[in-house]
C-alpha positions as CSV (number, residue, x, y, z in Angstrom):
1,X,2.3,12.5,14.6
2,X,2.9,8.6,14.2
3,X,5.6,6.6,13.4
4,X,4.5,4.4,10.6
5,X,4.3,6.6,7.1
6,X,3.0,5.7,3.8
7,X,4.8,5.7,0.9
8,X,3.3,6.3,-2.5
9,X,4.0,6.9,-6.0
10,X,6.6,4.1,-6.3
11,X,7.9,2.8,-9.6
12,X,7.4,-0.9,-9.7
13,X,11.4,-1.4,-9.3
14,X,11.4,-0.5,-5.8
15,X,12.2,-3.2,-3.0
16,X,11.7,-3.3,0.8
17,X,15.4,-3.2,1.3
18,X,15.7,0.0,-1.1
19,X,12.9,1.7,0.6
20,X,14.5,1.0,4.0
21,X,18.3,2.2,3.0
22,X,16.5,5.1,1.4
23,X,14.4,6.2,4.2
24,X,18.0,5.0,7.4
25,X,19.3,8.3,5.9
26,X,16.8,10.5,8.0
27,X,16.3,8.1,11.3
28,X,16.8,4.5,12.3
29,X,14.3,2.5,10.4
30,X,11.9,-0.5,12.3
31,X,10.1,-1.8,9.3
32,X,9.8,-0.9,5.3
33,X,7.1,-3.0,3.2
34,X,6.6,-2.7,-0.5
35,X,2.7,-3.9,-0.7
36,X,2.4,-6.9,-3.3
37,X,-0.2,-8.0,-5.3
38,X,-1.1,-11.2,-4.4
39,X,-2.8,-12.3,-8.0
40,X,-0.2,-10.9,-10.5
41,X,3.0,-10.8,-7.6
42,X,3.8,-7.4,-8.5
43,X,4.3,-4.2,-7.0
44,X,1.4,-2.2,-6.2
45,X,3.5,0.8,-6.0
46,X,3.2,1.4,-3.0
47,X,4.6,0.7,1.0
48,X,5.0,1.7,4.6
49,X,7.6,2.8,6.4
50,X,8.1,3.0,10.4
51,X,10.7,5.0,11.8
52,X,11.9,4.6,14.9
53,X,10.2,8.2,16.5
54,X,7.8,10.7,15.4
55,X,10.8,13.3,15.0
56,X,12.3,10.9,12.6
57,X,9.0,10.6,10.8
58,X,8.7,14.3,10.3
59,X,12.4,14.7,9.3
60,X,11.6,11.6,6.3
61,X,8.0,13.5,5.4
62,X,10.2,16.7,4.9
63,X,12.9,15.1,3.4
64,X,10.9,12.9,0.4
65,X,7.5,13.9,-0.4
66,X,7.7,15.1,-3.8
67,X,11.3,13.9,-4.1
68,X,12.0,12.2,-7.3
69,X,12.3,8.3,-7.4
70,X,13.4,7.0,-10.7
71,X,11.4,9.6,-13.0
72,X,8.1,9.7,-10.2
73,X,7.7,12.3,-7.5
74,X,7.0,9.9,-4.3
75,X,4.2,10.9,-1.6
76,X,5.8,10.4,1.8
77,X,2.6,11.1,4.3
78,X,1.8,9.9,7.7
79,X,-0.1,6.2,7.3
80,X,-3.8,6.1,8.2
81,X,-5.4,3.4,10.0
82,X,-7.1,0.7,7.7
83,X,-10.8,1.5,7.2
84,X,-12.8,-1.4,7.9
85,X,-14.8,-2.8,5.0
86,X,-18.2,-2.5,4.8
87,X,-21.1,-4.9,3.6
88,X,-20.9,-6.0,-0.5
89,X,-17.4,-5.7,-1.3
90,X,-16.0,-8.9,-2.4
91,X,-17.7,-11.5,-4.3
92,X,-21.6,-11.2,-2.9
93,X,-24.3,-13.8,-4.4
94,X,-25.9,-13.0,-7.6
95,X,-29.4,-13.6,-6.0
96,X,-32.7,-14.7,-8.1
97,X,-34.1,-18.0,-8.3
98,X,-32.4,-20.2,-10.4
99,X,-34.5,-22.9,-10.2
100,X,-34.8,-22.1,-14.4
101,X,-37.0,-24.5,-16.0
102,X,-34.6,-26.2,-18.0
103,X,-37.5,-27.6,-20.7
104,X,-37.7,-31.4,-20.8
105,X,-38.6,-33.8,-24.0
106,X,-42.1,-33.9,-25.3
């Protein structure tokens, strides 16, 4: 069991400071991070949370998974290490030969 959890489901209201007095009521909490979008600034609805031991992880999965959070059932689950990304993502040329024969003047 680790020590960092995922925390899903989250309506675009919640804050870092929310999530971390919410989550101090089952265990002393190290971090709590609402993930941002970086384009629009907003809440991706989503964050992390790392307790302080894997008993007070458990106690906070038990506690909030499914447990309502202004109108949306949250998903409290242990976090997953990143998966590394994998060729094409992001961008990636267009190929072809663009050399185009742009027609000139007769």
């Amino acid at each position: 069991m680790g020590k960092k959890l995922y925390v899903g489901n989250l309506p675009f209201s919640a804050t870092d400071q929310i999530l971390a007095d919410t989550f101090a009521q089952c265990g002393t909490v190290e971090s709590a991070k609402i993930i941002i979008d970086r384009d629009s600034g907003r809440s991706k609805g989503f964050g992390f949370v790392e307790m302080s031991s894997d008993a007070e992880a458990q106690k906070a999965i038990t506690a909030f998974n499914g447990q309502d959070y202004d109108g949306r059932p949250m998903t409290v689950n242990e976090a997953r290490p990143m998966e590394p990304r994998t060729g094409g993502g992001g961008g990636g040329g267009r190929g072809g030969d663009r050399s185009g024969g742009g027609g000139g003047r007769w």
